[in-house]
N, C-alpha and C positions, 0 to 999 in steps of 0.2 A: 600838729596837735600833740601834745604830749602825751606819751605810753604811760598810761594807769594798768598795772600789774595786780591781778588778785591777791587778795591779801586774807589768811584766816589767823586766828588767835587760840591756840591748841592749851587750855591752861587746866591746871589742876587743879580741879573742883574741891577736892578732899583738902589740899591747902588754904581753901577759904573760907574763915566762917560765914555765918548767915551776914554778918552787917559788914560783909565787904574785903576788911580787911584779913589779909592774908598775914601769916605768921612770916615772913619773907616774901620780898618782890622773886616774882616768875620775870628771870633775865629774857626769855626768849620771848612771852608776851609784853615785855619791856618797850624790845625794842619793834616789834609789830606796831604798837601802839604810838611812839614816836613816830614813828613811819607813815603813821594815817594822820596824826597830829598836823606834819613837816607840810604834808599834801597840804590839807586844808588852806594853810597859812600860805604856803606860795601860791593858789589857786584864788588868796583871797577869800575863802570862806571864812577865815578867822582875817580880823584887821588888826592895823598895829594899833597899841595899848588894849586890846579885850580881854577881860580877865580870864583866865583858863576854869570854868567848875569841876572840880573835881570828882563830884555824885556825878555830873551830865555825861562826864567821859567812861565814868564808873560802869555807870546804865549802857551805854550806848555801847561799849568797847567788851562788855562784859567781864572786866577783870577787876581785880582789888584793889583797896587802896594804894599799898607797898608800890604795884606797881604803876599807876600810873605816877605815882611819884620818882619812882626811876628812871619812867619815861621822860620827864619834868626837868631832872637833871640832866640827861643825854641831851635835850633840846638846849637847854641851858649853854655846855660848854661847847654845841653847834650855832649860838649865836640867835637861836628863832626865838628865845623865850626870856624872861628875866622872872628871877625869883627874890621876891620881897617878903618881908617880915611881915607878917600877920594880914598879908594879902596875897598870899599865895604864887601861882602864875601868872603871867601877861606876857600876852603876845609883845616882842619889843618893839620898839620904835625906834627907826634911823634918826641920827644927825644925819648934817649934811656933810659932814667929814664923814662919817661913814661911808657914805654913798659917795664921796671922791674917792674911800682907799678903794670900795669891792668896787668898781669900775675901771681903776687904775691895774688892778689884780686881772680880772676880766679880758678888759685890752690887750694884755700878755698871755694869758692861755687863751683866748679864744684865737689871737694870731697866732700861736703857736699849734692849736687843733688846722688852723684851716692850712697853715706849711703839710703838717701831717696829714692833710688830706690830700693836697695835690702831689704829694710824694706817691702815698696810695692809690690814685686815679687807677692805675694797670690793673686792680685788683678785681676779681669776677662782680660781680652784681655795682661796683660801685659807680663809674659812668653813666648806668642805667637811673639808680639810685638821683645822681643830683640831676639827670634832664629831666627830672619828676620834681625836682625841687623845681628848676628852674622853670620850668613850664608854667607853675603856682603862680608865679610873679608877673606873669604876662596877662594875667587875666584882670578885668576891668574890677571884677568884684573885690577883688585882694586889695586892690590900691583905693575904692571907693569906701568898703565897708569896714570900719574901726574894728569891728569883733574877728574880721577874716581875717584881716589882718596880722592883728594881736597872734590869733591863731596859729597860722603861717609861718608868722615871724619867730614864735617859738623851735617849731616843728623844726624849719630850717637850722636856725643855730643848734640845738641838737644832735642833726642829720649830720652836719660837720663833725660834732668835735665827736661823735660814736664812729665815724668813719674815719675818725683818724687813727683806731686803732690803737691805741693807749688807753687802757683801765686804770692806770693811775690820774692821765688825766682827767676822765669822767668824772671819777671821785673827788679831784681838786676842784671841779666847776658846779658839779652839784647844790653844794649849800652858798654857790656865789649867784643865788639868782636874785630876782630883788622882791624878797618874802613880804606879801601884803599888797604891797603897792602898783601889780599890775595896771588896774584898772584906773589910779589916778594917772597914770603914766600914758594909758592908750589915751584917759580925755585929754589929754594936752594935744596931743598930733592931729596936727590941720590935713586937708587934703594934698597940700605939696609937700609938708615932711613928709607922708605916706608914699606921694610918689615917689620923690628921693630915697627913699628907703627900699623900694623897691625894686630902684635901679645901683643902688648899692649892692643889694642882693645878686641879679643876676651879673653883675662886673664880678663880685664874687667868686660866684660860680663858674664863671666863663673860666676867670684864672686858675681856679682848679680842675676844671676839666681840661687845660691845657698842659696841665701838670706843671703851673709858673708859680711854685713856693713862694719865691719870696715877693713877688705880686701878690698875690693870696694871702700872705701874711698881710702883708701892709696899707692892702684896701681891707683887711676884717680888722686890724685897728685901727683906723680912720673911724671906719662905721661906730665901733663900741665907742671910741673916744666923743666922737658927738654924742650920741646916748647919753655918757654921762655927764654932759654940759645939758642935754635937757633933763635931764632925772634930778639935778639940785634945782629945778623950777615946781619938783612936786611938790604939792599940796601938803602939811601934815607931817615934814621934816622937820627936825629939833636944830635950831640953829644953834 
């Protein structure tokens, strides 16, 4: 499951009149605020094309106008948002070219997180670490029930590419997830991709607990590579 980090929003009151807006965007409630936005939209809480309100975020986020327009545009040149004339925010919406390049992107760092993981194998806690992953995968529930799944399935790739130990990688794979569309993605998978994907996982795992890089590499792009042969069968993609 994915690590949700508390979040607060430290803003200067005295910068804001009563109706919101602020004389200057607050950069550090800026980027708070994108922050809880980005969530949303990967978690599905916000779908692709939903218009963003800007009072709702105003209210809910407690900052001012300025800023969530700042935040607006950070999202923007991270790809989650599109800003239109006189219709302010929207969550964007993939093509399906989109979703062949971030899958093709994908495929190469996530094999390159999982070489960097079985490199790392020898490292204290990590061994322990994936027979906790791997264990997840054996279980009837994981492979039966779409939400456990989903669940798992995140937690795991995750679990890799943080244990590979490169914070620049993190950072490169972060806004490479597939914002919105979880959920049309888990209804497509029948009960035998679910299997498959499960025994994807632990072949995975095996090859990096045996510290076999470039196994590891190239069963974790196998895995992404099909993903993204089913991901242009979502729902709701811009041809």
């Amino acid at each position: 499951m994915t690590t949700r980090k508390a979040i607060s929003i430290d803003t200067e009151r005295a910068d804001r009149p009563a109706n919101g807006n602020e004389r200057t965007p607050d950069k550090k409630a800026a980027k708070y605020a994108a922050e809880i936005i980005r969530l949303k939209i990967l978690d599905g809480m916000l779908s692709p094309g939903q218009r963003l309100i800007e009072t709702d975020l105003m209210a809910e986020l407690d900052v001012g106008r300025s800023t969530i327009r700042e935040a607006f545009l950070k999202l923007e040149a991270e790809g989650f948002v599109e800003l239109r004339h006189q219709r302010g925010a929207i969550v964007r919406r993939m093509t399906r070219r989109d979703m062949a390049e971030l899958f093709e992107v994908r495929e190469r760092l996530e094999g390159l997180a999982a070489a960097l993981c079985a490199a790392n194998v020898g490292r204290e806690g990590h061994r322990a670490r994936l027979r906790e992953l791997r264990e997840v995968w054996k279980q009837q529930s994981v492979r039966r029930d779409s939400l456990a799944h989903m669940a798992s399935n995140v937690e795991l790739h995750q679990g890799i590419i943080v244990l590979a130990g490169n914070q620049r990688l993190i950072r490169l794979l972060e806004p490479l997830q597939v914002p919105g569309y979880r959920m049309q993605f888990l209804d497509m998978l029948d009960h035998e991709q679910r299997e498959q994907s499960a025994e994807d996982h632990i072949a995975i795992l095996d090859a990096i607990l045996t510290g076999d890089a470039g196994k590891a590499e190239r069963l974790m792009r196998e895995h992404v590579r099909h993903a993204g042969k089913l991901a242009q069968q979502i729902p709701g993609l811009i041809d």
